[in-house]
Every structure is written in structure tokens, then in C-alpha cells.
N, C-alpha and C positions, 0 to 999 in steps of 0.2 A: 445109659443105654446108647448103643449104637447109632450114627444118626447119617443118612446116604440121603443123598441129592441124588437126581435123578433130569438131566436136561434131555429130551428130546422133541421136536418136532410134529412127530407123529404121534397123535394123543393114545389112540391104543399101545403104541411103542411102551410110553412111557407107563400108563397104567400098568399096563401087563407087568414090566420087570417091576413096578413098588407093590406090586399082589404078592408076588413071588420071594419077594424080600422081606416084605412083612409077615408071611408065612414062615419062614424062616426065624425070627425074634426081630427083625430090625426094623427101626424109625427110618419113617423114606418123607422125602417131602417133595416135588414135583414142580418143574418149570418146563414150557415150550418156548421161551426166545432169552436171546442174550440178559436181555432188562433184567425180567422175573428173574433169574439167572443168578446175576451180579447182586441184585436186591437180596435175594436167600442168604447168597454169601457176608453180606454187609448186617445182618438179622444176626447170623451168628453161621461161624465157618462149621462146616461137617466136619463129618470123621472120613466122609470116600464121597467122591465125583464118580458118578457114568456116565458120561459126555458126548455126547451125536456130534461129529464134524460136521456135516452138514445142517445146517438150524435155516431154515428156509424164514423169509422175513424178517432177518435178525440186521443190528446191527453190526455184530459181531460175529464170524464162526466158530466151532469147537478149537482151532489150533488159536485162533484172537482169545476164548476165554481161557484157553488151557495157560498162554504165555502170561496174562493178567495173573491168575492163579498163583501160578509159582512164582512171580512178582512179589506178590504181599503175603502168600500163606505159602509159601515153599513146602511143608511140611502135610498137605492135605493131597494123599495120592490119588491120581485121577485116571480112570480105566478108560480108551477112548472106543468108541462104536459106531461104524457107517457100513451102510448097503453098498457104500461106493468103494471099498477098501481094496487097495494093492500098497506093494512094496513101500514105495514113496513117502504115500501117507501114514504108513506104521512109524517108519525111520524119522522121518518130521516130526511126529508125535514124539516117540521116544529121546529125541534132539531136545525137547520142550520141556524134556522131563515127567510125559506121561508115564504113568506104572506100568502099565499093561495095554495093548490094542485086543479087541474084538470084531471082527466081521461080521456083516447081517447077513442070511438069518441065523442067530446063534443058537447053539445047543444051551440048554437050561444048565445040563449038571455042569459043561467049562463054564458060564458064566457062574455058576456060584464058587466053584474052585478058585477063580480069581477073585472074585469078591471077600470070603474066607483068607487068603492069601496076601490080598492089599490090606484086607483091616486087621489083620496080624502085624503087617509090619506098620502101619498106624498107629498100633497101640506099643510095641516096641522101641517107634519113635519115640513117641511122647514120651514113654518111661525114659528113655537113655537121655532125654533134654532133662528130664528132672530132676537124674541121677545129676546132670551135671549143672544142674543148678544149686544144688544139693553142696552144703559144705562140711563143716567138722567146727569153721568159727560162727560161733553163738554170734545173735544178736542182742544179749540179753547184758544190761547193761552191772556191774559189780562193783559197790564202795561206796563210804559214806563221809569220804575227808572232805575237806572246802575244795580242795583243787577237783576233786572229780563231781562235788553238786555243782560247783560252776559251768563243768565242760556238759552234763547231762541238761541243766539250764539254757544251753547252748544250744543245745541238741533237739530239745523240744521245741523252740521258738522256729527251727527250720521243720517239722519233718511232715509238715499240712502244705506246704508251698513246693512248688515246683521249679524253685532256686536251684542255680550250680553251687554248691558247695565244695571250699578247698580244705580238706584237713589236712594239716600242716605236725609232724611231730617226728622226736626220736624213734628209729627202728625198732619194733616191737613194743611199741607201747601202748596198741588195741586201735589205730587206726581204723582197719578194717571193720573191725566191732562196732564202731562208732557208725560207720555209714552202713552196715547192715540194721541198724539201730533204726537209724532216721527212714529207710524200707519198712521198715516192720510195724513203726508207728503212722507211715501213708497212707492214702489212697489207693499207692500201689504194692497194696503188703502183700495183694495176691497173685502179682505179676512177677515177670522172673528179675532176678537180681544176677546180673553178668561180670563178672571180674575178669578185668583187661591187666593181666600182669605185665605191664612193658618193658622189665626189665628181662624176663624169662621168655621172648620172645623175636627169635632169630631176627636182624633188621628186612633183611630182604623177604621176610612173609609175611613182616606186620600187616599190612594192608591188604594179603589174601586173607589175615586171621579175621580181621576189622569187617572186609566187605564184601566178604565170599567171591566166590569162582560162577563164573560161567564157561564152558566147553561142551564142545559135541560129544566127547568122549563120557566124561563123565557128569552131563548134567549140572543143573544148579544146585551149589552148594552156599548155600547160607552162611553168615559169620557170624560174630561176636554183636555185632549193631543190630542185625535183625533179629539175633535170638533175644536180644532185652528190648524187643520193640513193647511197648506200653508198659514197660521198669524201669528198673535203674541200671546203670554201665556206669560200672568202678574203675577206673580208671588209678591202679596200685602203682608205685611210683612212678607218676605222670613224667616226673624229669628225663627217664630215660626211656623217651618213646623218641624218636627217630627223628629228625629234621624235616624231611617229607612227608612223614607222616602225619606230622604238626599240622603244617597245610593245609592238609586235606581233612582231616578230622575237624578245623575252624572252620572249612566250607561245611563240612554236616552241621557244626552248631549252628548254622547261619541259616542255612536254607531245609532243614531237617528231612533233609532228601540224598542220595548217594547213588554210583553206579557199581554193579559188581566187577571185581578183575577179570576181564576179557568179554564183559558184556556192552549195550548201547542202552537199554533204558533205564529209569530213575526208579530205585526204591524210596518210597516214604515211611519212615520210622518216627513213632513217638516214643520218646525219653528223657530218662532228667540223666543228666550227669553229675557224679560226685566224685572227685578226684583225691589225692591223698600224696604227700611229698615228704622227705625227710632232707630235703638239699632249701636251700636260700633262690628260690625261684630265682629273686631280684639279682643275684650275681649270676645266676646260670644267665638272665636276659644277657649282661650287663657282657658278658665274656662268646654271647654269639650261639647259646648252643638251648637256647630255648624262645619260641618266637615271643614279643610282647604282647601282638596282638590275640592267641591263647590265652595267656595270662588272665588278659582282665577278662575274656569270655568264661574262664572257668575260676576264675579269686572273685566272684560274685557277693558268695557271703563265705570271710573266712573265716575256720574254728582251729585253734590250736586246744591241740590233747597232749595233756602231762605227762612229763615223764616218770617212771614208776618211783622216783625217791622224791617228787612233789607229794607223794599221796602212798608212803607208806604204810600208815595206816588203815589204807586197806589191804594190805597183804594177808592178815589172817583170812579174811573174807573174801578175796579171791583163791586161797590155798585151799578152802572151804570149797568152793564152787568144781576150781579144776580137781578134787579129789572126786566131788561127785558125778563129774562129765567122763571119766576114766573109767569109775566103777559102773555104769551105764554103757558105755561104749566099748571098753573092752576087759571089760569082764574082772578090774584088776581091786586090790582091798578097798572098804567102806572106812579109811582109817580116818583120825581125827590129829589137830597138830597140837600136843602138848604146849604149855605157858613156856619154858624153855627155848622151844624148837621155833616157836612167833617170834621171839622176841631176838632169836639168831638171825631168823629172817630178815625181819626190820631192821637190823646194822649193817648186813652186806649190802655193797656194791652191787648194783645191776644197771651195768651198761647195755644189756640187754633186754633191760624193760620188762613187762610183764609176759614174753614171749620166752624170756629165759628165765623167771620165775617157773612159768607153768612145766617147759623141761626138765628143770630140778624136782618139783613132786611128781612129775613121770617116771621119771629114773630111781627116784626114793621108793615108790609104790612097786616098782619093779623090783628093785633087789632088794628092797627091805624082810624082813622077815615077821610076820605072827600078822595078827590085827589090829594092835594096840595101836595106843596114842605115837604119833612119830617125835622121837627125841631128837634132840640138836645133835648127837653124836652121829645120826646118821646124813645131817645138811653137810657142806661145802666150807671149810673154814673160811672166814672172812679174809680178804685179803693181806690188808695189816695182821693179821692176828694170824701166828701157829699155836695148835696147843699138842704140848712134849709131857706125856705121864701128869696128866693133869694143869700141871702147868705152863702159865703164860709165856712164852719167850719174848721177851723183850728186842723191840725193831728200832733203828735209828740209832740216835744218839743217847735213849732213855738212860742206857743204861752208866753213862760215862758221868750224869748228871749229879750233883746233893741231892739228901733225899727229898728238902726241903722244895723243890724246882722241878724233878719227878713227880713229885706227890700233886704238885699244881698241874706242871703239863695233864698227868693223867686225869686229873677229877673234869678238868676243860674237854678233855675229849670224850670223857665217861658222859660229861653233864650235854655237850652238842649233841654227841650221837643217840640220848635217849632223848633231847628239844625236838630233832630232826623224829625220829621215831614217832613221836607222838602228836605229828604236826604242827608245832609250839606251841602246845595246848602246857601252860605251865603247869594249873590243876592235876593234869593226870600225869603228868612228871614229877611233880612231889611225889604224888600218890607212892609211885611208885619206886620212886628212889628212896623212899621213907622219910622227908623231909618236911617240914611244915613251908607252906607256899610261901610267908616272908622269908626263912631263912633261907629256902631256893635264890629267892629274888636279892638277898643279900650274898648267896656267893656268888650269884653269876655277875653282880654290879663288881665284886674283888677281883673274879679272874679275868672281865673283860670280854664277859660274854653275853652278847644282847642278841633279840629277835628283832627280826625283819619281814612286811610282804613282800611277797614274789609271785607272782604269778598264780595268785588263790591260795596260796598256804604258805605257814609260817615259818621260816628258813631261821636258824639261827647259826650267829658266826664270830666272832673274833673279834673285841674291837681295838685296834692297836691303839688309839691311842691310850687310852683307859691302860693297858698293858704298862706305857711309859711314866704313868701318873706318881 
């Protein structure tokens, strides 16, 4: 339900318009001075102000609380009303940001025209912050390898605290995912979640984007710091937000207070920051083009998230996920990935992480045809690998080799690429290569090929010397 404040001075003033209003369907709630006033608003902000300039006894008058107002609630329109009204006072008002002025005595059916009118575009407001609050990335976390329970492990022990979090990883590898993750599991899951893209963000407006605008022309305009006041502000590759703007963003973390561009007084915002990089912070200090003091204000607590060939094993169950956020969103097949087409996925190359995984089954779902299972002939051939009428073309030097030294190269790369597959899980690489677990373990000790930790999961690689033995 609609919910209007109502300040006036004049105690019939103010009765009469919340009769009128509540007659109407609307919640009205009623103050005669600044205090009561300010006390409403701190209770819980309305949906519309009608606002008396003149408030006799106050400490404050209508253009003091209108300027307070769009201070902290920019977004709550406020209608102004005085017996005393000319030119001036309209203009001032509307300079402030009010929505509309009213003179006394008013006509009933203009005052409800603009009441109708303001709480239209109120509620218009709020939709269009929603909308853009609103994304397309999930925060819904996908995968069950070691490297991704470690980074969700991670992920939980921050997301009850009001830490700055830096997540640290390759491009496209669900950064973003991660800290809408740690929102979702907050305190402030119901507040908005702001994404500060700084790379997609002309230098010279950052800080109109950051801390909104003030002018006579156009009023107070809000930014990106106040639209996440009591959320979170993502700050999407933090490396390439600006030198000055560095600065100034350390003063907010510091004093969680700011000025707008072209204004004089202080906004107070509450936020957590979580920030997100794919560069080596410590060389960007190191070479002048990142401040240090940021740094440790925002590498508070760091998480690094893997890259998608740490944790290919969850590739079926992410290709699983983004088939079904496609067929939801835009309308595209319910298909499923054939054993074939997994296990194609699992050996290519992605340099581009789980963000160029999820492309490739967009594009598949796209021009694929029927609704079946999706087979490997419709994936991306792997990089090393053409295939010519079925067969393999042979890359490098394979083919100039004995067959004896071919047949090893191959089974060495056959034997990495399904360790790496299946996150050196030796068990399910037998399984699957049809091989009984010792005599795995005994040809990978002939060709020189052992596992390794890395970063939560099991990498296997080469071992030269074993090779010279």
C-alpha cells in the first residue's frame, strides 16, 4: 500500500489532506514540525512528501527538509505547499529537487492530480532501480570438484561479515557469480547489489557515475554509491578504475561519507565493498598505476576463483545449469549433453573460462537442430585436434615419429588429458579408460606421468626425469 507523509503546521491543514487521501485508498501518516518530520522518515521513508515551507516552530523549514530529503532518499518525490507562494519559492523548491509546488488555498481535484501523478512516477522509479538492479548473472553457486568446494568454502566463511572482499581470477571464470553469491547468503540479500564496471566506464564520468550530479538544471541525480546504500557495490575490474578516482573512492571507504559532482554537502552511505581483478594488483602498485593505500582497504579478505580447467569436472553440471537458464529466459531447447559431447567438453581449451563455456551452449542451442541429446559433432573442435571424415589428423611432429614413440607420445597425452578431466581422481580414470587402477598406476609410472596439487585440484603432468630413466 501506498504510504504519504504529510508535514504541515496547521493541524486542520494537515488532517483535512490525509481524510482526503485516505478516502482516496492511501496510507497517510502526519507530522506538524521538522523533528516528528525527520523521525517519520528515519521509521521508514514514504512513497510521497506534501511538504508546508513554512513549518512555524520548527527547526527546520520545508526547503531545510526538502534539501535533507534528496540528501539521503533522493528517490522519495516531494510535492511543496505554502499560503506564502510566488515565483521564487517554486523555483528554489524545484532547484531542490521538489516534484511539483502547490499554492494555498488548493483546489482538491489539482491536488490529487499531482499526488496521482508523483506516485506514478514513485513507483516507476523504483521499478527502473530494480530493473537495474536486476541481472541475467545468477548467484546461484554450480560444481562439485575440490577446486570449486574449496572456493564455496571460501565463500561461506565471508558472506555473514561485512569484510571487503577481493576476488582475484582469470576472465570469465564466475567472479561476479561469486560476490553476488556472498549478497545472497547476507544480511543484505534484500538490498540492492550495484556493479561498478570500471573498465566500461569513460574516465572523465567515473565519478559523475560514482557520486551523482547536482545542478539547477537538472536536479539531484544519484549514482552508483547511493543506489547500493545498505548493499553491496562490485566493483568489476577494480584495476581499471582511474587514478583519481582511486583517491576518492579510499576517502568513502574511510569516512563512508561523499559529496555529489557540483554539490557542497555530505551523503552518508552504508556498504560493503567487494571488488574483483583479473591483473596482479601488486605489479599494477609496483609500476604506479594502482594506489597501495586502496589495496589493502579493499584485499581485506582475499578469494581466488579457479580457473575453469582447475574444475573441469564440473563442466557437465554447469552445461546442465546454463541449458536450463536459456530455456527459461529465452525460450530456447530443454536439451541434455550426450556422454560424447561431456567428455569433448572436458578436453578443450578455455581461455575463456566458464564465460566462454556458457557461449558455446548458447550458440549450440541456437543453431542446433531437434531436441535431443547434444552430440560432440555439434561442439567446437579442440584446438590440437582436426577431425577429417572421421579421422584424426595428426599435428606436430607425430607423424614423422616410429610407431613405437607415437604410440607413447599419444597414450601420455590421451592418459593427461582424461587425469586433468577428471580432476586426478585416478578411480574414475580407470573407470573409464577401461583399465584396472594398478595397471593405470603402472603405466603412468612408464610414461612419466604423475599428479600434482594445485590450487585445490589434481593437475597431472610430465615428469622428465622418469622420461630419461
Amino acid at each position: 500500500m501506498d504510504d504519504i507523509l504529510i508535514i504541515d503546521d496547521e493541524r486542520d491543514i494537515r488532517e483535512l489532506i490525509g481524510d482526503i487521501l485516505r478516502d482516496e485508498g492511501y496510507n497517510t501518516r502526519l507530522a506538524g514540525d521538522s523533528d516528528s518530520c525527520m523521525a517519520e522518515i528515519n521509521k521508514e521513508p514514504p512513497s510521497l512528501m506534501i511538504l508546508d515551507i513554512w513549518l512555524k516552530d520548527s527547526r527546520m523549514d520545508g526547503i531545510d527538509i526538502l534539501s535533507a530529503v534528496k540528501r539521503d532518499n533522493p528517490d522519495i518525490p516531494v510535492v511543496i505547499i505554502s499560503g506564502h507562494g510566488n515565483i521564487e519559492i517554486a523555483v528554489a523548491a524545484i532547484k531542490q529537487g521538489a516534484y511539483d509546488f502547490i499554492e494555498k488555498p488548493f483546489n482538491i481535484d489539482q491536488l490529487m492530480v499531482v499526488v496521482r501523478r508523483a506516485m506514478e512516477a514513485s513507483r516507476l522509479r523504483r521499478e527502473n532501480s530494480e530493473l537495474k538492479r536486476r541481472d541475467v548473472t545468477s548467484s546461484e553457486m554450480i560444481g562439485n570438484s575440490t577446486a570449486f568446494k574449496a572456493l564455496k568454502s571460501q565463500l561461506d566463511k565471508v558472506t555473514k561479515s561485512n569484510g571487503r572482499v577481493m576476488l582475484t581470477g582469470p576472465a570469465g571464470s564466475g567472479k561476479e557469480v561469486a560476490a553476488r553469491y556472498i549478497h545472497a547468503q547476507s544480511g543484505r540479500a534484500n538490498a540492492p547489489f550495484v556493479t561498478v564496471n570500471s573498465a566500461s566506464i569513460e574516465p572523465e564520468r567515473m565519478e559523475e557515475v560514482l557520486f551523482g550530479r547536482e545542478s539547477t538544471d537538472r536536479g539531484v541525480e544519484s549514482g552508483l554509491l547511493e543506489q547500493a546504500h545498505g548493499g553491496v557495490l562490485f566493483f568489476d575490474e577494480v584495476a581499471d578504475m582511474p587514478l583519481g578516482t582511486q583517491s576518492k573512492i579510499l576517502r568513502v571507504l574511510v569516512d563512508q561519507q561523499f559529496s555529489r559532482v557540483g554539490g557542497t554537502g555530505k551523503v552518508r552511505v552504508d556498504i560493503r565493498v567487494i571488488s574483483s581483478t583479473n591483473r596482479d594488483l601488486e605489479a599494477e602498485i609496483a609500476g604506479g598505476r594502482f594506489r597501495e593505500e586502496l589495496y589493502h582497504r579493499l584485499n581485506v579478505v582475499p578469494v581466488s576463483v579457479p580457473s575453469l580447467d582447475e574444475r573441469r569436472e564440473d563442466i557437465p553440471a554447469l552445461c546442465a545449469h546454463f541449458i536450463a537458464e536459456f530455456n527459461k529466459g529465452q525460450g530456447l531447447p530443454l536439451r541434455t549433453v550426450g556422454d560424447d559431447a561431456a567428455a569433448h567438453l572436458q578436453t578443450m581449451e578455455w581461455p575463456g573460462n566458464v564465460r566462454q563455456l556458457k557461449n558455446v551452449i548458447e550458440r549450440v542451442l541456437i543453431l542446433g537442430d531437434g531436441n535431443g541429446p547434444i552430440e560432440a559433432a555439434e561442439l567446437p573442435n579442440p584446438a590440437d585436434q582436426k577431425s577429417t571424415e572421421g579421422r584424426m589428423q595428426m599435428g606436430g611432429n607425430l607423424a614423422t615419429l616410429p610407431l613405437r614413440e607415437a604410440r607413447e607420445l599419444f597414450e601420455r597425452e590421451y592418459l593427461l588429458t582424461q587425469i586433468n578431466r577428471f580432476g586426478g581422481n585416478i578411480s574414475r580414470t580407470a573407470t573409464f579408460v577401461g583399465m584396472e587402477r594398478s595397471a593405470l598406476h603402472r603405466k603412468l609410472k612408464s610414461l612419466g606421468v604423475v599428479t600434482s596439487n594445485k590450487t585445490g585440484a589434481r593437475v597431472a603432468h610430465v615428469d622428465d626425469e622418469a622420461l630419461t630413466d
